[in-house]
N, C-alpha and C positions, 0 to 999 in steps of 0.2 A: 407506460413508463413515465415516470417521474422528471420534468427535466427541471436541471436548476442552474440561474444563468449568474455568472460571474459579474456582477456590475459596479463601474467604478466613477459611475455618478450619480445626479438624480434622470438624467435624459437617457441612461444605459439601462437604469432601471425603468422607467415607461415604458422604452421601447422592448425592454424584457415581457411586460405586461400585455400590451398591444399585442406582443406577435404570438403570446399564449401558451409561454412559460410559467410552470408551476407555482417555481420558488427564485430569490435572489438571493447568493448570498454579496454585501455588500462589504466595499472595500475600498481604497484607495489606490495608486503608489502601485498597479501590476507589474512596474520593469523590476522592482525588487521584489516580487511575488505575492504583492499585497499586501497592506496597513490597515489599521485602526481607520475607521472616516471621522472625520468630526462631528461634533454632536450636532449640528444645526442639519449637516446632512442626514443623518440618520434620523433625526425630527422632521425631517421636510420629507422623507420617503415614506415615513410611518403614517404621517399625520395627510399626507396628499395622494396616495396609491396603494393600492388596496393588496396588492401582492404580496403572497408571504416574505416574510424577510427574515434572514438570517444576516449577522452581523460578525463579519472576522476580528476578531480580538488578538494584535501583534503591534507590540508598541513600535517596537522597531526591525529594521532590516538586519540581515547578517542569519545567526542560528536561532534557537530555541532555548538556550540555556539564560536564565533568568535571574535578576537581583531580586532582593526583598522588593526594595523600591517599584520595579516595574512589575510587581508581582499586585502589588497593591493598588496601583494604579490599573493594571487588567480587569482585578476585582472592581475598579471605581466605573469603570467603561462596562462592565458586563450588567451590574447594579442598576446604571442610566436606560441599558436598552431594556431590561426587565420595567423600570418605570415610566418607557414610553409606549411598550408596548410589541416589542419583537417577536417572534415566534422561539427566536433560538439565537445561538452564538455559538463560531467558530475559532477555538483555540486548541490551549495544548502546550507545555513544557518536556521540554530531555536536560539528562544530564549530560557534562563533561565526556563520560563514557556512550554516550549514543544511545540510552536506557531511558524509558518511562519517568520523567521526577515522578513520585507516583503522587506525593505528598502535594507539592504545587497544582497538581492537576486536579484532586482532589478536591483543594480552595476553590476551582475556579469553576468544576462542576459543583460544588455547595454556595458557591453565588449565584447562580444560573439554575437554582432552584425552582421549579413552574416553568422551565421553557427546555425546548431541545438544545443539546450538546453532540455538537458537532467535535473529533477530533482532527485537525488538519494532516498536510502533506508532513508533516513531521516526523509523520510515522513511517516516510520513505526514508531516512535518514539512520532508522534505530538497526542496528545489528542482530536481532533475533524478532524478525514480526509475530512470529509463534507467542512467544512471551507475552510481548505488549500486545498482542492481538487479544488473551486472557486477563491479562491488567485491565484494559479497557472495557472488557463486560461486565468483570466484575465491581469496575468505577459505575457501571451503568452508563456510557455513554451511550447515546440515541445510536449515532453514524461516524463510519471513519469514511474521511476523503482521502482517495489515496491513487497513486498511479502504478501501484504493485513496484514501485523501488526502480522505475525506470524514467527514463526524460519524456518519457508521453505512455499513454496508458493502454495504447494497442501494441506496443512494446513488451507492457508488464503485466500482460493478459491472461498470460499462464498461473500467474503467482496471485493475482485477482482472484481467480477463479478457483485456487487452491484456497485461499478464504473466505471466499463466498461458503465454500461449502464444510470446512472448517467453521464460522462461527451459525451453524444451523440457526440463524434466524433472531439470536440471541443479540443480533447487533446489526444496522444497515450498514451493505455495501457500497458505499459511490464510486465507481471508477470516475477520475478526472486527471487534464489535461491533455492537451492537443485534441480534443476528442471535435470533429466537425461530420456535414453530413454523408463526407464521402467514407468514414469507418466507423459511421453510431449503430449500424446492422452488426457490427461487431458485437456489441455489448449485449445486445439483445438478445440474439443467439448464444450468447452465453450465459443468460437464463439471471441478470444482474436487472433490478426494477427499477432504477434510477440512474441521473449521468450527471457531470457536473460542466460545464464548459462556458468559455467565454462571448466567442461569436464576435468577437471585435476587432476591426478590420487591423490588419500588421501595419506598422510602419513603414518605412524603409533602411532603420539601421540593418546593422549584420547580426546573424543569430546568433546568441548567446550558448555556450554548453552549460551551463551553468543549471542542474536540475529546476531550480525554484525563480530563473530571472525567467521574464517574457519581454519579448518585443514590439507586443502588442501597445496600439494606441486610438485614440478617438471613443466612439460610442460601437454600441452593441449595432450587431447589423440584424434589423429585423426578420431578412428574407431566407437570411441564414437558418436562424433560430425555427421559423417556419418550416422552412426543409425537414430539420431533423425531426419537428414536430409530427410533419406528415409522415416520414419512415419509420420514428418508434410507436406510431399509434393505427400504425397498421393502415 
């Protein structure tokens, strides 16, 4: 199994590598569900540690619904990690009605041209996953991250797994969120070849309901990471 760790520095990402995670996808800003990093970070992870990297592309907090402006600016951030060397980048536009922009996402799969295309948690948000689950094969997107439309993804297990076997192979599955090593046997048994999670230890605020906020802070915990390494790899 595939594991891909959530990191929201350059120390989250070593310690991602060290303890023998796959891939990062990199990011900032986790209490609002994750940001754009700045380029020096994304240069200093590229150009200093060896681990795949996938790169979130979301200028801002709030939804997914998008100006020209920030659309362009996506495109100028997706462009940069293309010429420094990423593997992939993680985005994604909706409209006003909770639907696919199919057109903006489009753009930003045709800037991200040469590297995988990740679709985010965005797609827990759309009103018909059926739909956009077919919009997205046919955009060619690599992977959707998704926690099957619920606040953690042993929750939305059911609905996962009703796409897993829905998109026959024509697209990767990631289950993500909340996902740690005491319910990663979950995933596995469920016949899904990758996961996505963070591993970073919590704060002490109070929990958020909020689908896409986390409460998470600090760096990735190595020993964590390990665990779940040791259980999905048999």
């Amino acid at each position: 199994m595939i594991l891909e760790v959530c990191a929201n520095s350059f120390e989250s990402a070593k310690i991602a590598q060290e303890s023998g995670a796959h891939r990062i996808e990199l990011c900032v800003d986790l209490s609002v569900g994750g940001l754009t990093p700045p380029r020096s970070l994304i240069e200093k992870v590229t150009t200093q540690l060896s681990i795949e990297t996938q790169v979130l592309i979301r200028p801002r907090a709030g939804n997914f619904v998008y100006s020209k402006k920030e659309l362009t600016q996506m495109i100028e951030d997706i462009k940069f990690c293309q010429e420094i060397g990423c593997a992939g980048v993680v985005s994604g536009a909706l409209t006003a009605k909770d639907t696919l922009e199919v057109e903006m996402t489009k753009q930003l799969i045709h800037a991200a041209v040469g590297m995988e295309f990740t679709f985010h948690r965005a797609f827990d948000l759309v009103d018909n996953p059926w739909i956009t689950l077919d919009q997205l094969i046919q955009l060619g997107v690599t992977r959707l991250l998704s926690s099957g439309q619920a606040p953690k993804a042993s929750l939305g297990i059911s609905l996962l797994s009703d796409i897993l076997e829905k998109s026959e192979g024509k697209i990767q599955i990631m289950p993500g969120s909340g996902i740690t090593s005491h319910n990663a046997l979950i995933f596995i048994n469920a016949g899904f070849q990758m996961i996505h999670f963070s591993a970073i230890q919590k704060s002490n605020s109070s929990k958020s309901q909020d689908l896409f906020r986390s409460d998470v802070n600090g760096f990735s915990d190595g020993d964590e990471i390990q665990k779940i390494k040791q259980i999905t790899q048999g």
